[in-house]
C-alpha positions in Angstrom: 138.9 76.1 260.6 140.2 76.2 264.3 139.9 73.4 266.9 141.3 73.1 270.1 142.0 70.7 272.7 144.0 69.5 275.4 147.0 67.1 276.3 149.3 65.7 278.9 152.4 63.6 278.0 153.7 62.4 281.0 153.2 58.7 279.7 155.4 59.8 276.6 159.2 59.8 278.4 160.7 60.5 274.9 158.7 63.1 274.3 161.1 65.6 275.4 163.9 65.1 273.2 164.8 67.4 270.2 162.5 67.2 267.4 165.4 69.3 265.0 167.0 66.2 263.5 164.2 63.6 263.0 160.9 65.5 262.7 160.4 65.3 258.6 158.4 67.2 257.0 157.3 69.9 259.9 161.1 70.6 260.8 160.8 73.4 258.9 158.1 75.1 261.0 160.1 74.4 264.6 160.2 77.5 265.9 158.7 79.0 269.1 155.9 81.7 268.6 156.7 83.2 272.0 160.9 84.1 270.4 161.2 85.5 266.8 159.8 83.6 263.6 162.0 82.3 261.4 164.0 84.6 259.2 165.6 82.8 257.0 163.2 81.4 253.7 165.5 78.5 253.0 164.3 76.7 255.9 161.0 75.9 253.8 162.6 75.0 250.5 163.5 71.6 249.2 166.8 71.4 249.8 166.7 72.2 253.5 165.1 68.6 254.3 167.6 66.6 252.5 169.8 65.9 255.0 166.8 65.0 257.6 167.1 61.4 259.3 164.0 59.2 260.2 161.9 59.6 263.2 162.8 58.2 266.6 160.3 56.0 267.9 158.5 57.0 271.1 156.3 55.1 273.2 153.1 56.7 271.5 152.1 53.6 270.0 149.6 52.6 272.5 147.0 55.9 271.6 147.6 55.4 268.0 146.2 52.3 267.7 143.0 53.3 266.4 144.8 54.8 263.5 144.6 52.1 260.5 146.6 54.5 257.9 150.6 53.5 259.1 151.3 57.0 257.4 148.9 58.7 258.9 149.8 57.3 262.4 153.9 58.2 261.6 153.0 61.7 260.7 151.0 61.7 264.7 154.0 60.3 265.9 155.8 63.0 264.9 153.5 65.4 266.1 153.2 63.9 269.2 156.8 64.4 269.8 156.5 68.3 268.7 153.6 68.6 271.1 155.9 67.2 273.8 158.4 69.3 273.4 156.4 72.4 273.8 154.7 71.0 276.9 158.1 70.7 278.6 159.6 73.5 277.3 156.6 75.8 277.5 156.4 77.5 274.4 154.1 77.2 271.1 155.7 75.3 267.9 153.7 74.6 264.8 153.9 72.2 261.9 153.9 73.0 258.7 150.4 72.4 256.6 148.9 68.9 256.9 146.7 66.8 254.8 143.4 66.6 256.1 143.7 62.4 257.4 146.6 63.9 259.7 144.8 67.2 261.3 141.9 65.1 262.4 143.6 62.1 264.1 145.9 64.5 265.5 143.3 66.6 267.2 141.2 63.5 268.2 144.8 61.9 269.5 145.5 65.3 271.8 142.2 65.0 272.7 143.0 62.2 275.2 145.6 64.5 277.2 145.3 67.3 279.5 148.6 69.6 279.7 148.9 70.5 276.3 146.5 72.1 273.8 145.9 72.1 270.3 144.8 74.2 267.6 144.5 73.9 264.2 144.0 76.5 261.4 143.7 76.6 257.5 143.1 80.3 257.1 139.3 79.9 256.3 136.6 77.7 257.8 136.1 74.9 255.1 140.3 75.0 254.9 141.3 71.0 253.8 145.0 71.7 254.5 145.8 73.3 258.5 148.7 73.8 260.3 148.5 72.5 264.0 149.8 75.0 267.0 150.5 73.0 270.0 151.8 74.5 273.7 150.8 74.4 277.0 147.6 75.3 277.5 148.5 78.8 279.2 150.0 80.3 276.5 147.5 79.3 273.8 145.0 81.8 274.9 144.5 82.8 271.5 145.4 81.9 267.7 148.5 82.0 266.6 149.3 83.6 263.2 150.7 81.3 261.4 148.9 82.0 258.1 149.5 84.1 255.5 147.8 84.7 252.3 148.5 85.5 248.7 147.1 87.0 245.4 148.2 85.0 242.2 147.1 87.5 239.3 147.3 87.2 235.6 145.3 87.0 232.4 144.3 83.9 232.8 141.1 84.4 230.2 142.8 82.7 227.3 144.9 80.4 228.9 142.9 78.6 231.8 145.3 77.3 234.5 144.7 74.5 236.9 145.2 73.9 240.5 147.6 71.4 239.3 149.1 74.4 237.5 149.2 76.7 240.5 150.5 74.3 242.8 153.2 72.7 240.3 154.4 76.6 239.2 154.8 77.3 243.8 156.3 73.9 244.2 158.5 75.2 241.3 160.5 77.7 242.8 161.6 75.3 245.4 159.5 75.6 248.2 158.6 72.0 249.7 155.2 70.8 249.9 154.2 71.6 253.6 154.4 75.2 253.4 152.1 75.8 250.8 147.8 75.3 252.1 144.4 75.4 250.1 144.6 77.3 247.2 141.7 79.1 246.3 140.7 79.1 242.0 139.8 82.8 240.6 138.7 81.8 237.4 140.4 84.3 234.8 141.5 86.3 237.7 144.3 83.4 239.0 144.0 82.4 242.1 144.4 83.0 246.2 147.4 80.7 248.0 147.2 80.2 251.9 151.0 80.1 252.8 153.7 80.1 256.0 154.2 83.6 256.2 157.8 83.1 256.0 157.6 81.9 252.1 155.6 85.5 251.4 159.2 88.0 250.2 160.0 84.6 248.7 157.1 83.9 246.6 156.4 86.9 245.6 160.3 87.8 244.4 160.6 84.2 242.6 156.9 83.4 241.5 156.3 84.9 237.8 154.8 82.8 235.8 152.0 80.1 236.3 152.0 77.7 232.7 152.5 80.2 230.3 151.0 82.9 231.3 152.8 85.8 233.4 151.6 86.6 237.0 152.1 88.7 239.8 151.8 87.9 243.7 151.0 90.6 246.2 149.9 89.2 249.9 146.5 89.9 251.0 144.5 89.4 254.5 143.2 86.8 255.1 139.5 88.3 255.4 140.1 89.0 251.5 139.7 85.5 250.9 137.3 85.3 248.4 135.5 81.4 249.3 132.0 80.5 249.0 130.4 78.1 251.1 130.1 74.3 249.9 126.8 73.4 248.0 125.4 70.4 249.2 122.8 67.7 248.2 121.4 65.3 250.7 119.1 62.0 249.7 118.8 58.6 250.9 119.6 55.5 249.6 119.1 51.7 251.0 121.6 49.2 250.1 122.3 45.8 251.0 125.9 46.8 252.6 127.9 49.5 253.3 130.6 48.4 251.0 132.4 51.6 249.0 131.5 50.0 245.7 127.5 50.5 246.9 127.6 53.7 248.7 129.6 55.6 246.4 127.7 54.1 243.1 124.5 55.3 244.7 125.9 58.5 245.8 127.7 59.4 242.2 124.1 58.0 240.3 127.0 55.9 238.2 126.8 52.3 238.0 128.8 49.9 240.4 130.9 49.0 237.7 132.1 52.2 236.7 132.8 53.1 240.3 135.2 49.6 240.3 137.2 50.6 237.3 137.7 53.8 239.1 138.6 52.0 242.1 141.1 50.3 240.1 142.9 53.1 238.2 143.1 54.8 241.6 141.0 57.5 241.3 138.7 56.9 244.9 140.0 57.9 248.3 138.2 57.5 251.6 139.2 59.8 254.1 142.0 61.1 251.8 143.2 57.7 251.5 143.4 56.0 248.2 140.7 52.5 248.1 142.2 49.5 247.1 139.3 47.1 247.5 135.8 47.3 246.7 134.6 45.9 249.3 135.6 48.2 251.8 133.5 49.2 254.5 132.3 52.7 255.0 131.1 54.9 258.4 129.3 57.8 259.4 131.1 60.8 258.8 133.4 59.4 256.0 133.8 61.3 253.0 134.3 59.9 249.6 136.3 61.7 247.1 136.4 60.7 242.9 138.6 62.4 240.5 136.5 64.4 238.5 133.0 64.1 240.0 133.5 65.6 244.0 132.9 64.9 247.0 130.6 62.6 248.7 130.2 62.1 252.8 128.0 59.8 254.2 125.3 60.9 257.0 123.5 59.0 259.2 122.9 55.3 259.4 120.0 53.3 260.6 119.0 49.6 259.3 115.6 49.0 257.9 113.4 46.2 259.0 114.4 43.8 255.7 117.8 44.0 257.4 119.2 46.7 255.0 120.8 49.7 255.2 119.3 53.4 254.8 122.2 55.4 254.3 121.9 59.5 254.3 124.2 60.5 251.3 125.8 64.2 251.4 127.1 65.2 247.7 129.3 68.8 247.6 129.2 70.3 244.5 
């Protein structure tokens, strides 16, 4: 996945001030392409973002007010403030990785500037989790690397792991969430991690066992990804709203109740957000995700002449 796009933050007169002490969780990843990366691994475990205080608020609130998740729109913020930085100071920063909620209303947000450019990466196109370069536009001629990728191996034939399992055994050693990407199932084979290339000689000296089964890490390129594209299912459906409850019934084939029970154990998320209410309306380009059954995102919209709604409905498999 890579986008790109452009900023100016003029408008943003705090902007400019150090990001070091108050830019949880990407501090670990503040370091300038254009000087040496960071050498020491401890920046990306846990323990280096203890002592981090809370965000300073800059006057970005005004172009983040389409942004209905509050920690969605923090986590901008934040970015924002990064991006500014590296406008002024003319040099390329990244974050660490980012859900998928906060890459694309970060992009969209840069959009709306024009001395700064963006770009975010995930290693391989269908990535979910990116890291976001930002700099002025003159030195982001190309892609950064910030991505790196590993090789999880083991016997995992007998004892089937998880992603849960994968992530849970990385997260183990100590490394904090945002410098760990998509990971990528193998079957019995184990399984391919996108990282920050920093956490590679760390990984692979600490990482040796994934549940109970022993494993060994070796980095890879990134053009050894092994990734398939996403098989799809389109149909229509025509429903008398666009409420979740409707859409996502129709688009699972389960009934409406069933899809309100899973509502309420908290197993539906819109966007990456978790769905509180049933009645909660969807859009174009949405994508609803269930525990268990996938991933559904909702195509074009058009009303019929009854007053309803024919909805295009993309399942991924």
């Amino acid at each position: 996945m890579a986008a790109t796009s452009a900023a100016s933050f003029s408008a943003f007169p705090s902007l400019t001030r150090s990001l070091r002490h108050h830019l949880l969780p990407y501090s670990a990843s503040l370091q300038p392409l254009s000087v040496h990366p960071p050498s020491n691994p401890s920046l990306y475990l846990s323990r280096g973002f203890c002592h981090v205080a809370a965000a300073a608020k800059p006057s970005t609130e005004p172009v983040l007010k389409g942004v209905a998740d509050k920690t969605v729109a923090e986590a901008v913020k934040r970015i924002l403030e990064l991006a500014g930085r590296a406008a002024s100071r003319r040099e390329v920063l990244n974050t660490g990785f980012l859900t998928p909620p906060v890459v694309k209303e970060t992009m969209l947000t840069i959009e709306k500037f024009t001395d700064v450019k963006a770009i975010a990466q995930g290693g391989y196109p269908q990535a979910e989790r990116c890291r976001i370069s930002v700099g002025h536009p003159d030195l982001m001629t190309s892609d950064p690397d910030v991505i790196a990728a590993l090789s999880i191996s083991g016997n995992f034939k007998f004892e089937p792991c998880s992603h849960g399992d994968f992530l849970g055994a990385i997260l183990g050693t100590g490394i904090e969430r945002d410098a760990v990407g998509d990971i990528l199932m193998q079957g019995e084979k184990g399984a391919q991690v996108l990282v920050i290339p920093d956490m590679i000689e760390f990984i692979t000296g600490t990482l040796d066992k994934v549940g109970n089964v022993g494993v060994s890490c070796t980095q890879i390129p990134l053009l050894a990804l092994e990734y398939e594209p996403p098989r799809t299912k389109s149909f229509k459906t025509v429903e008398a709203s666009l409420r979740v409850d409707a859409l996502a019934s129709a688009g699972y084939k389960i009934s409406r109740s069933k899809l309100v029970s899973l509502i309420s154990k908290g197993d539906v998320r819109v966007n990456w957000s978790t769905v509180t209410k049933n009645g909660a309306t969807l859009n174009a380009g949405d994508v609803v995700s269930v525990s268990g059954l996938g991933r559904l995102k909702i195509g074009e919209i058009s009303k019929t002449r009854k007053g309803k709604y024919a909805v295009e409905l993309i399942r991924y498999f």
